[in-house]
Structures are given as structure tokens and as C-alpha cells.
C-alpha positions as CSV (number, residue, x, y, z in Angstrom):
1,X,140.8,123.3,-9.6
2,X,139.0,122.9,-6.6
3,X,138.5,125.7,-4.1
4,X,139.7,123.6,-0.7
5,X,143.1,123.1,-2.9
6,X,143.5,126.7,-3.6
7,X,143.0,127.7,-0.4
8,X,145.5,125.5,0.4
9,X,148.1,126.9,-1.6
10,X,148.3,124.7,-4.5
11,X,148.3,126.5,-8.3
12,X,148.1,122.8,-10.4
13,X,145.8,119.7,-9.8
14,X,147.1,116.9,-7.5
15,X,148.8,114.3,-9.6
16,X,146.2,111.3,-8.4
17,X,143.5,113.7,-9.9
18,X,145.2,114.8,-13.0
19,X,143.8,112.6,-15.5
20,X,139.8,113.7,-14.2
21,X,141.2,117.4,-14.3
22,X,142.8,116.8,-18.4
23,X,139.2,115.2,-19.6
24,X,137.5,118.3,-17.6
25,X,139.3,120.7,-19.4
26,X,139.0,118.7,-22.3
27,X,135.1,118.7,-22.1
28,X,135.3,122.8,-21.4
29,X,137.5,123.6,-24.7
30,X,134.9,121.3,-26.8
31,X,132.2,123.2,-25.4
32,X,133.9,126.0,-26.2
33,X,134.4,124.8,-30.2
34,X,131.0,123.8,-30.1
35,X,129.8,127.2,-28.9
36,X,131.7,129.2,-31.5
37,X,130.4,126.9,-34.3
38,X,133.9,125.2,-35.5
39,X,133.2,121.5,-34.8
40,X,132.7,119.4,-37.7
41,X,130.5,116.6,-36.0
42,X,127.0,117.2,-34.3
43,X,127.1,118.6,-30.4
44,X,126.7,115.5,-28.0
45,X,124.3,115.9,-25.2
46,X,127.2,114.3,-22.9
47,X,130.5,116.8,-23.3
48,X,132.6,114.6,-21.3
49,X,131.2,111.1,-22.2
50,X,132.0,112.6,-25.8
51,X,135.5,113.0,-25.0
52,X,135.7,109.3,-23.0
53,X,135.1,108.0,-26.7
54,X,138.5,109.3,-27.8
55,X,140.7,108.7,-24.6
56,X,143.3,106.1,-24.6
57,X,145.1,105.0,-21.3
58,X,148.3,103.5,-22.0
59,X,149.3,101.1,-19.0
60,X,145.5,100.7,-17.3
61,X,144.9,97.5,-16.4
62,X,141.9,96.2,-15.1
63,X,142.4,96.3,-11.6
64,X,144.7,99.8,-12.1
65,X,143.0,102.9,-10.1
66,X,140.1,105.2,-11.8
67,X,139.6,108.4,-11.3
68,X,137.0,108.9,-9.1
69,X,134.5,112.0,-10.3
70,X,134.5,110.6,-14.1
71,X,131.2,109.1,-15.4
72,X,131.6,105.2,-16.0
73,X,135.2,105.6,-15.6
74,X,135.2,102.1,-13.9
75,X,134.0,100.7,-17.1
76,X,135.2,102.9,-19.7
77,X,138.8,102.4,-18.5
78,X,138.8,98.6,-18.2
79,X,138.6,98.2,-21.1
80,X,141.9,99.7,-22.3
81,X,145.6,98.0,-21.8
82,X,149.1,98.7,-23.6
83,X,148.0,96.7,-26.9
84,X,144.3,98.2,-26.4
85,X,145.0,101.1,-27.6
């Protein structure tokens, strides 16, 4: 959660940011598994491009919004629609 937001009162992620905030924490609690030695698969230099692997957007079209702050989110979310997944 970013600090401007807290100050402003708010305890949960903006909904237009809530997908960038999910694969965030996602990346975090990997780290975490990685760190404590419980992941079956070798630790990727990249936590959250490692996580972009396994995301599926139901509904994300093309020309559909990205978050913004997620590496090659432009490109890693084209390429996903309804049947895509």
C-alpha cells in the first residue's frame, strides 16, 4: 500500500490498482517460500516476471487497461482473452 493512500485514510488498495497490488504480494509470499527453502522449482532472478508466467486475465482484451507499475504488462496481458486462458 502506498504511503500517500494511507495518509489519506484508505486501509485496502484502490480497485484500478488491485491487480498490480495481487501480483506484488504474490511476488513477496514467493520470495518468502523461496527464502525458507519450500519451492520445488529453482529461484528466478525476476520474482514478479516469475509470477506473470502463471497469471491468467479472464475478460482482457487487447485494447482493455494494464496496470500501470507491472513489468511488460502491456505485452504480457495482450496476449490473454476469455478462451486464452
Amino acid at each position: 500500500m502506498p504511503a500517500d493512500l494511507l495518509n489519506q485514510g484508505l486501509l485496502y488498495p484502490l480497485q484500478s490498482n488491485i491487480l498490480e497490488t495481487e501480483i506484488q504480494t504474490a511476488a513477496r509470499v514467493a520470495k518468502l517460500v523461496f527464502d525458507a527453502g519450500l519451492a520445488r522449482v529453482k529461484r528466478p532472478a525476476d520474482m514478479v516476471a516469475f509470477i506473470l508466467q502463471g497469471v491468467c486475465v479472464r475478460g482482457v482484451g487487447a485494447k482493455a487497461g494494464r496496470p500501470a507499475g507491472i513489468p511488460g504488462s502491456r505485452a504480457f496481458f495482450g496476449q490473454f482473452t476469455e478462451a486464452g486462458c
